[in-house]
C-alpha positions in Angstrom: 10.3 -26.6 16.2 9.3 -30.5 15.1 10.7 -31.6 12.4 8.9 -31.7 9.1 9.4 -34.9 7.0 11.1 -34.7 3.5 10.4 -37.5 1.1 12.2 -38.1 -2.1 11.6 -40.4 -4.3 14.9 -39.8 -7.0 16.8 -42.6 -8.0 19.6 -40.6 -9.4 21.9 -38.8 -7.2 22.4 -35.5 -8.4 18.5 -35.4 -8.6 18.0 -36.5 -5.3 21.0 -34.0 -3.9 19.2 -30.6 -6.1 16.0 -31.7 -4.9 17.0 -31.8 -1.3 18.8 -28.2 -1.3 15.6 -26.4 -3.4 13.3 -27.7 -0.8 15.7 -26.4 2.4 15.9 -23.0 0.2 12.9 -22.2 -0.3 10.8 -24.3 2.4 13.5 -21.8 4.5 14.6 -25.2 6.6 17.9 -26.5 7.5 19.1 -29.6 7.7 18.3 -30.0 11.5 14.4 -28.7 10.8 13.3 -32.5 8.6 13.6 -35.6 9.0 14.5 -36.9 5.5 13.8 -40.1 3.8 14.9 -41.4 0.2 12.0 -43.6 -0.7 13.0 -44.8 -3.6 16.1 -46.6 -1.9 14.8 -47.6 1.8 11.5 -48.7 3.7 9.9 -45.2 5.4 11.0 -45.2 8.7 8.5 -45.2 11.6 6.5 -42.3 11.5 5.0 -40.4 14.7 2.6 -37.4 13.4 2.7 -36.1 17.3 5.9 -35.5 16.2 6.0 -33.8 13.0 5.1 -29.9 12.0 4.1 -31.5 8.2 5.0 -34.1 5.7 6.6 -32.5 2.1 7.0 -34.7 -0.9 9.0 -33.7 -3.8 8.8 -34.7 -7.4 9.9 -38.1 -9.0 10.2 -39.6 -12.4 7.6 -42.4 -11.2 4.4 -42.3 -12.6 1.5 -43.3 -10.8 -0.7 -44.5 -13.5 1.5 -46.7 -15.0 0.9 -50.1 -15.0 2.0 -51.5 -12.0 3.4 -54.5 -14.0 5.6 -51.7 -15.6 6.8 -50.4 -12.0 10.3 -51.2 -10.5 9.9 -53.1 -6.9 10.9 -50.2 -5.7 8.3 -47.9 -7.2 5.9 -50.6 -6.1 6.9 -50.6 -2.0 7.4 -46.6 -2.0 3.7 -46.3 -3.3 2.1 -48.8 -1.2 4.1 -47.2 1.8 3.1 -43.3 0.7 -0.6 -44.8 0.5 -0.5 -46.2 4.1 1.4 -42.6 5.1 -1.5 -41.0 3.7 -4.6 -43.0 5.2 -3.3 -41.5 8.5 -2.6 -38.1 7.3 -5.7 -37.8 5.6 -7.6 -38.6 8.8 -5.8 -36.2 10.7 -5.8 -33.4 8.2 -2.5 -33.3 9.0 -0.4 -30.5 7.4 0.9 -32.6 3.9 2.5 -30.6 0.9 3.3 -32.6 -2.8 5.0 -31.2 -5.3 4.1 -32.9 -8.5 4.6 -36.8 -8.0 2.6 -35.3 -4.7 -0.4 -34.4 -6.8 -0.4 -39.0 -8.3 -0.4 -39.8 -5.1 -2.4 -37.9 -3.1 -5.0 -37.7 -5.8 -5.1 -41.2 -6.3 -5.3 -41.9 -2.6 -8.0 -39.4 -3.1 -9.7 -41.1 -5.5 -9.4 -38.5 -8.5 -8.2 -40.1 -11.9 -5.0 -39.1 -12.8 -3.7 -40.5 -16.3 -1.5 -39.2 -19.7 -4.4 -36.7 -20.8 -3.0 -33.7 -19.5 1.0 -33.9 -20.2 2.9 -30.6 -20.2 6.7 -30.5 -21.2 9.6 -28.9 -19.4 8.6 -25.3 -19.6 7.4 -22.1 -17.8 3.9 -21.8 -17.5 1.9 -19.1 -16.3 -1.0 -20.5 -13.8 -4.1 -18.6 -12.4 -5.6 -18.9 -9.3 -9.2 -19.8 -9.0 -12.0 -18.4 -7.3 -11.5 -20.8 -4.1 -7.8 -20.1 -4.6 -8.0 -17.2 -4.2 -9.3 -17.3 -0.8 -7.2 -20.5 0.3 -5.5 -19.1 3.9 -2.0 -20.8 2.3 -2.2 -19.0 -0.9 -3.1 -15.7 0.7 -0.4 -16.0 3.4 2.3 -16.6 0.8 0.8 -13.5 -0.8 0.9 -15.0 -5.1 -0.8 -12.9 -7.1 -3.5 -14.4 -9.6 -1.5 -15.3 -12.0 2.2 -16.6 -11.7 4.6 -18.5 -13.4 6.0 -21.8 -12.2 8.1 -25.1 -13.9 6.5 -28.0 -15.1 7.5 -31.2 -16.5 5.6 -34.3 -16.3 3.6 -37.1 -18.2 0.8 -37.5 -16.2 -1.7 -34.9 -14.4 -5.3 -34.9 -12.7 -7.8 -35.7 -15.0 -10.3 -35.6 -12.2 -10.4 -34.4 -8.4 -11.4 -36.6 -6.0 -14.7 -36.2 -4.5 -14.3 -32.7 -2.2 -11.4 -31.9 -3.1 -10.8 -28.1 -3.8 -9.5 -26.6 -7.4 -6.4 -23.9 -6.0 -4.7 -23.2 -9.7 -5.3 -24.3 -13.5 -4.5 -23.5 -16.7 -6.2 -24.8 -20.4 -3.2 -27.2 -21.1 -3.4 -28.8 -18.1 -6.5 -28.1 -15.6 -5.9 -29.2 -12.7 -2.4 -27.4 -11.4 -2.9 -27.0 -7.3 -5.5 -28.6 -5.3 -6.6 -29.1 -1.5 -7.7 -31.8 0.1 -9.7 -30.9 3.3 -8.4 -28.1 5.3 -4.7 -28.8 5.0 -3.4 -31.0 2.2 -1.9 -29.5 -0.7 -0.8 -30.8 -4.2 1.3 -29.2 -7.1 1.5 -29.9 -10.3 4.5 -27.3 -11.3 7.4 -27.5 -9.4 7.3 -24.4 -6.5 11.1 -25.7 -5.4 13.0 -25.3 -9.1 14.7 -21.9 -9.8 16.4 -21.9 -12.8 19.7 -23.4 -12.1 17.4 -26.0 -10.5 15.2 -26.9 -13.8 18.4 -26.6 -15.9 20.1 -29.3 -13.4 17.4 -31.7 -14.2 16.9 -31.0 -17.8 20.6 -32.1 -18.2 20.2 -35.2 -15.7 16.5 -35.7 -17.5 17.7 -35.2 -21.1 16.5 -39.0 -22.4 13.7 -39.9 -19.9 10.8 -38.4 -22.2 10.1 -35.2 -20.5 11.6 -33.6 -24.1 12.9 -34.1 -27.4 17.2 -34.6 -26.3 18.0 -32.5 -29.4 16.3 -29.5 -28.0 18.1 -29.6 -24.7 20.4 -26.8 -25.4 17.4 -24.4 -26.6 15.0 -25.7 -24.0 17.8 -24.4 -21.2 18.2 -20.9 -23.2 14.3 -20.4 -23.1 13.9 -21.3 -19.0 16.6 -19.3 -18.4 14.6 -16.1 -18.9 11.8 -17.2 -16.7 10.8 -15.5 -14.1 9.2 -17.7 -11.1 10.1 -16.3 -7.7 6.1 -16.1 -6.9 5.8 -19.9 -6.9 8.8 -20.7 -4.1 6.9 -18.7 -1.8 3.6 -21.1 -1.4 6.6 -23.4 0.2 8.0 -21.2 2.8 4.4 -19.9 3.4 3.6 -23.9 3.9 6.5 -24.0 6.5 5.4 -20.6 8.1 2.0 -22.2 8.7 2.4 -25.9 10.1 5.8 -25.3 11.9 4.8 -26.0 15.8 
């Protein structure tokens, strides 16, 4: 099988490290199956498509919509070099997969407005599929029902879809919460790779970042500890079942 490329763009460590393991859980990869790149830390390497099953990009705490006199140097070359990965992935529908951060910078590759309307703190939610969700060949191979529960956590969101671009999931507090992009680009807003020793890893590493009041941490990890969102991992291994080649 080709590889599939993993991009993370996690400053802090033990972030960086959780994310890495979710996505090899539940994408059901090993090690061997991507070729994984730290943005956040090192220029993308060269990148051949022909050689590639797919392209996966996990969450981050950068924020597309921020100023970009706000942004580290770092946040500023990742983006520019996720928007250059994208002109070519976009004109190949090639096979492309973000979770969260995935839906900033696709969308605003896109075009779509993403901004601070639609924040949603760290939580379960319970999202519905819509009427072209459920129809979308991803979604119906990885078998969700219409309504599932997922992790969120984030300051931003889609405000509006790009021109074309195909509503998957959504719920009132925050609309827009899966979305396609021609044939085979996907966007997240929940996270489909957190369990919940995985959202309880980052809530600790999190705790004074803004996602949440730091007083509440202890309740916050008591209340998504009784969540229940196995249905949400299995858009990711149903991405991998898909695109792998």
């Amino acid at each position: 099988m080709k590889p599939f490329l993993l991009i993370a763009t996690r400053p802090e460590d033990a972030a960086a490290r959780g994310e890495y393991r979710a996505m090899l859980r539940y994408c059901g990869l090993t090690p061997r199956d991507v070729v994984y790149s730290q943005l956040d830390r090192s220029p993308l390497p060269r990148v051949d498509l022909d050689e590639l099953s797919g392209v996966i990009v996990g969450g981050s705490p950068y924020s597309t919509s921020d100023p970009t006199e706000e942004k580290s140097p770092d946040q500023v070359r990742a983006e520019s070099e996720l928007s250059g990965l994208l002109d070519r992935v976009v004109a190949r529908d090639f096979p492309f997969f973000g979770a969260c951060y995935g839906v900033g910078t696709l969308g605003v590759h896109q075009g779509g407005l993403i901004d601070h309307t639609y924040p949603e703190p760290v939580s379960a939610v319970t999202v519905s599929l819509t009427e072209d969700g459920r129809s979308d060949p991803l979604v119906r191979l990885a078998g969700v029902p219409d309504r599932f529960d997922a992790f969120v956590g984030h300051k931003e969101s889609v405000h509006r879809l790009p021109a074309g671009a195909g509503g998957v999931a959504t719920r009132p507090a925050a609309p827009v919460q899966m979305f396609r992009i021609r044939k085979n680009l996907y966007a997240t807003q929940f996270h489909p790779e957190l369990d919940v020793e995985g959202i309880t890893e980052r809530i600790r590493i999190y705790r004074d970042k803004g996602y949440f009041d730091p007083e509440e941490m202890e309740p916050l990890i008591e209340r998504v500890a009784l969540a229940e969102v196995e249905d949400s991992h299995r858009l990711l291994s149903a991405f991998v079942t898909r695109y792998a080649r």
